[in-house]
C-alpha positions as CSV (number, residue, x, y, z in Angstrom):
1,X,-4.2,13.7,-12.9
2,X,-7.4,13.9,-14.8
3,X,-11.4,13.9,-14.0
4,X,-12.0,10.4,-13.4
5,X,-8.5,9.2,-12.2
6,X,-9.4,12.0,-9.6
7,X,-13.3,12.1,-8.7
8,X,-14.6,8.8,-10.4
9,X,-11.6,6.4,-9.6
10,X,-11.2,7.1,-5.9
11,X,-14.9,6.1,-5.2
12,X,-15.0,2.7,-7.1
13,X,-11.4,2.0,-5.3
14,X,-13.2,3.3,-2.0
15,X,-15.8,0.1,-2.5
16,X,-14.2,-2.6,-4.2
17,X,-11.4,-2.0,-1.5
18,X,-14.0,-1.7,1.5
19,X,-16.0,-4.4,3.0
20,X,-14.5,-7.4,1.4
21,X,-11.2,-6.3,2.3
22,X,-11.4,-5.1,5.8
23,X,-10.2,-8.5,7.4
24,X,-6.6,-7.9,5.5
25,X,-7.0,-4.6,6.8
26,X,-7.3,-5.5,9.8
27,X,-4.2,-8.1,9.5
28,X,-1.7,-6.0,8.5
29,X,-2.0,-3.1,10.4
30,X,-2.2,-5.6,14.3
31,X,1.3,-5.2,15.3
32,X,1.7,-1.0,14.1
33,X,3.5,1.1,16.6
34,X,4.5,4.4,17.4
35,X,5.1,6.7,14.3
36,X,3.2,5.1,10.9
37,X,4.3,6.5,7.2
38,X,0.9,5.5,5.3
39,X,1.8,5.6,1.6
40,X,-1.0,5.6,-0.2
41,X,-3.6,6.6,2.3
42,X,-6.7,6.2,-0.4
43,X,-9.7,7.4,1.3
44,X,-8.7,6.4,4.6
45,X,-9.8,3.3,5.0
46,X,-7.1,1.3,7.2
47,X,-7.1,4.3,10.0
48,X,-9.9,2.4,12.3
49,X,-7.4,-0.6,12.5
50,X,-4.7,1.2,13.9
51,X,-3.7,-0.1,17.1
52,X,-4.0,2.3,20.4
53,X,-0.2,2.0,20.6
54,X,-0.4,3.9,17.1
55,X,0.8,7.8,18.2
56,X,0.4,9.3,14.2
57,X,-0.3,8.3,11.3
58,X,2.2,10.0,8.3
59,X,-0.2,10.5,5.2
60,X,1.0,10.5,1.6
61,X,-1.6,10.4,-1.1
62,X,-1.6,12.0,-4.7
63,X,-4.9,12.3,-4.8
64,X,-7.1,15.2,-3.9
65,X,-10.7,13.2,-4.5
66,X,-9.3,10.4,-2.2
67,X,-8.7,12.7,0.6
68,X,-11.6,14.1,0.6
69,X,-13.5,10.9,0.7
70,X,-10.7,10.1,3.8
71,X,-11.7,13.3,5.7
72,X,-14.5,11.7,7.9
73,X,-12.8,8.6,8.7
74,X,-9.9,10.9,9.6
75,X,-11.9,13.2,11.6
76,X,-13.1,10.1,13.4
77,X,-9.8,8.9,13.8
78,X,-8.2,8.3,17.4
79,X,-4.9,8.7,15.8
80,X,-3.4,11.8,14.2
81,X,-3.3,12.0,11.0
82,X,-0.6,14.1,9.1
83,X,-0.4,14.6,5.8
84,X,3.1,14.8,4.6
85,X,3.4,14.8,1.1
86,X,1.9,13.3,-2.4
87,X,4.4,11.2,-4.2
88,X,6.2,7.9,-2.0
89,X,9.1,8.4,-4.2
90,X,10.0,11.3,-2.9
91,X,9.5,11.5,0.8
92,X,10.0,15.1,2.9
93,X,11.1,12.4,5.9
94,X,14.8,12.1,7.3
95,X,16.5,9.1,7.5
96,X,15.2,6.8,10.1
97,X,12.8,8.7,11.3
98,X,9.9,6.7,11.3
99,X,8.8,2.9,13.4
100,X,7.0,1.9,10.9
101,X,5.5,1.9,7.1
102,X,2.4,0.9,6.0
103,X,1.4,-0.1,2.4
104,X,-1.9,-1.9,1.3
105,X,-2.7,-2.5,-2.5
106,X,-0.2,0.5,-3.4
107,X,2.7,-1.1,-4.7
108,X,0.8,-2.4,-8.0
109,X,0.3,1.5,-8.9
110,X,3.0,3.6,-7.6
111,X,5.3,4.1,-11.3
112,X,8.5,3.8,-9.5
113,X,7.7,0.7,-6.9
114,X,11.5,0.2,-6.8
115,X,11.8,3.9,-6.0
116,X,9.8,3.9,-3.7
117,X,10.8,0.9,-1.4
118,X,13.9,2.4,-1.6
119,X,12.5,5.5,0.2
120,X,10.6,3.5,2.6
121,X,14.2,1.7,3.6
122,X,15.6,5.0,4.3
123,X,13.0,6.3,6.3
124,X,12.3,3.6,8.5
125,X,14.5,3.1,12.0
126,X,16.8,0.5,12.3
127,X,14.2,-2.8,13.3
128,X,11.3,-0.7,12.2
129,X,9.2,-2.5,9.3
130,X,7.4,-2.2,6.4
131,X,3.9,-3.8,6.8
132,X,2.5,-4.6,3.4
133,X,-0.9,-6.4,1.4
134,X,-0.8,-6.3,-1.8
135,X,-1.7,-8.2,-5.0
136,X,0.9,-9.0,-7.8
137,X,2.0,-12.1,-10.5
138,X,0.8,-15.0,-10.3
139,X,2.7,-18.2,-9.8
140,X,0.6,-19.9,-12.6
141,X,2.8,-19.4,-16.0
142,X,-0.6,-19.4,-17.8
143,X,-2.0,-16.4,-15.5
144,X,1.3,-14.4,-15.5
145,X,1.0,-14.7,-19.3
146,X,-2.5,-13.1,-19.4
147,X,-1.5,-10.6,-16.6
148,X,1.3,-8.8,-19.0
149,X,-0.8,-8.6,-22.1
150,X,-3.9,-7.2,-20.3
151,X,-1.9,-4.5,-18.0
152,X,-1.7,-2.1,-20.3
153,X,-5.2,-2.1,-20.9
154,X,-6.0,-2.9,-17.1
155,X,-3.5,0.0,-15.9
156,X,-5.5,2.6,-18.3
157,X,-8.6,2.0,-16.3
158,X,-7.1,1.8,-13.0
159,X,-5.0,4.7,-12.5
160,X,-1.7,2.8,-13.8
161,X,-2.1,-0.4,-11.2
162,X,0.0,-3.0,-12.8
163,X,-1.5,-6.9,-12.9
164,X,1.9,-8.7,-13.1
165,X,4.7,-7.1,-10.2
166,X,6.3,-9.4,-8.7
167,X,5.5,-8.1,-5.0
168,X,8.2,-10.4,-3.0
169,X,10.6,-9.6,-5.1
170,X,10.6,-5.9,-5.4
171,X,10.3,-5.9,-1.3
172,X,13.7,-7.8,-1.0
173,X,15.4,-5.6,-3.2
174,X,15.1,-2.7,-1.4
175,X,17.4,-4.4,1.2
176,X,14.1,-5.0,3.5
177,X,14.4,-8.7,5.0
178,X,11.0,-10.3,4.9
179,X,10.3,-11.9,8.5
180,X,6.9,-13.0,7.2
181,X,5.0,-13.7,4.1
182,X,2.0,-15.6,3.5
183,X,0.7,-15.3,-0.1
184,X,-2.8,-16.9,-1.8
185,X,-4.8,-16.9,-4.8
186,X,-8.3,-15.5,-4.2
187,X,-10.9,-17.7,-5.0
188,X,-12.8,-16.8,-8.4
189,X,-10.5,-14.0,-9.3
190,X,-6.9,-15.6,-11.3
191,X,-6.6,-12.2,-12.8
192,X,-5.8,-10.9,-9.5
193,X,-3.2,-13.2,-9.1
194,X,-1.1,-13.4,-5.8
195,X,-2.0,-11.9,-2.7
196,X,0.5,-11.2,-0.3
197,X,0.1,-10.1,2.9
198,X,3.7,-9.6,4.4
199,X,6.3,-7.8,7.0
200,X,9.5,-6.8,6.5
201,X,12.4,-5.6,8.5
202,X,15.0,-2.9,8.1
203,X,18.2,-4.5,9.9
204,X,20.4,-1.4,10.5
């Protein structure tokens, strides 16, 4: 990982992902529980919307600049917070050992997103759930189109997020079953494409 996907790319992600985002923030993480795998903790952000039932938080990030923005909201924190490992592909967790995984604006980034929900399956408990928002394709065939041809690009700047996954998708492939989904466009911003802001279960 170099300089600025380190030092300079955490910070810009720390503000374009703050304020206007807290709301989804706040959405996804209302019906958390017990043990919480974070994959792709950032800088911390979503720790002040954990729920009091919450008991620890299961950190994995890659990168060392985001935690160290992280480490005053997770000093602040009434949950622990744990840091367990680095890469969601690979996760130092045994089988069904966890209530429940939380993943916000991750999925477009991690290389392996198919690897990785495939991890997050065999972690969670049977009835545990993955609690997700992210943003992915668009519906739009005009959108989608400009999405693939400017990822590349878009994915050099922005430590390899990807403009065009199909989020829904990829979740019910891992053998998840989505119990709720509600997707938009945001206003003023068709590059982004779909939101989606999401649950889903693990059924043995």
């Amino acid at each position: 990982m170099g300089w600025y996907d380190d030092q300079i790319l955490p910070r810009l992600t720390d503000v374009v992902l703050g304020r206007p985002v807290e709301r989804i923030r706040g959405r996804v993480t209302a019906e958390l529980s017990g043990e919480v795998l974070e994959i792709g903790f950032g800088s911390g952000r979503n720790v002040a919307h954990n729920p009091s039932v919450v008991t620890r938080v299961l950190a994995v990030e890659p990168s060392a600049g985001a935690a160290k923005l992280a480490a005053r909201r997770v000093a602040a924190s009434r949950v622990p917070v744990l840091v367990v490992g680095a890469d969601g592909r690979h996760l130092p967790l045994a089988d069904g050992s966890v209530d429940h995984v939380l993943v916000t604006w991750t999925l477009c980034t991690i290389p392996d997103p198919r690897g990785a929900l495939a991890e997050i399956a065999r972690v969670l408990r049977p009835g545990g759930s993955l609690h997700f928002a992210e943003h992915g394709r668009s519906p739009r065939p005009r959108i989608a189109s400009w999405q693939d041809r400017l990822t590349p690009m878009w994915g050099r700047m922005a430590g390899g997020c990807h403009l065009n996954r199909p989020i829904a998708g990829l979740v019910e492939a891992s053998g998840l079953t989505l119990t709720r989904l509600d997707t938009y466009s945001p206003a003023g911003l068709p590059l982004v494409g779909l939101m989606s802001e999401g649950v889903a279960t693990k059924d043995r």
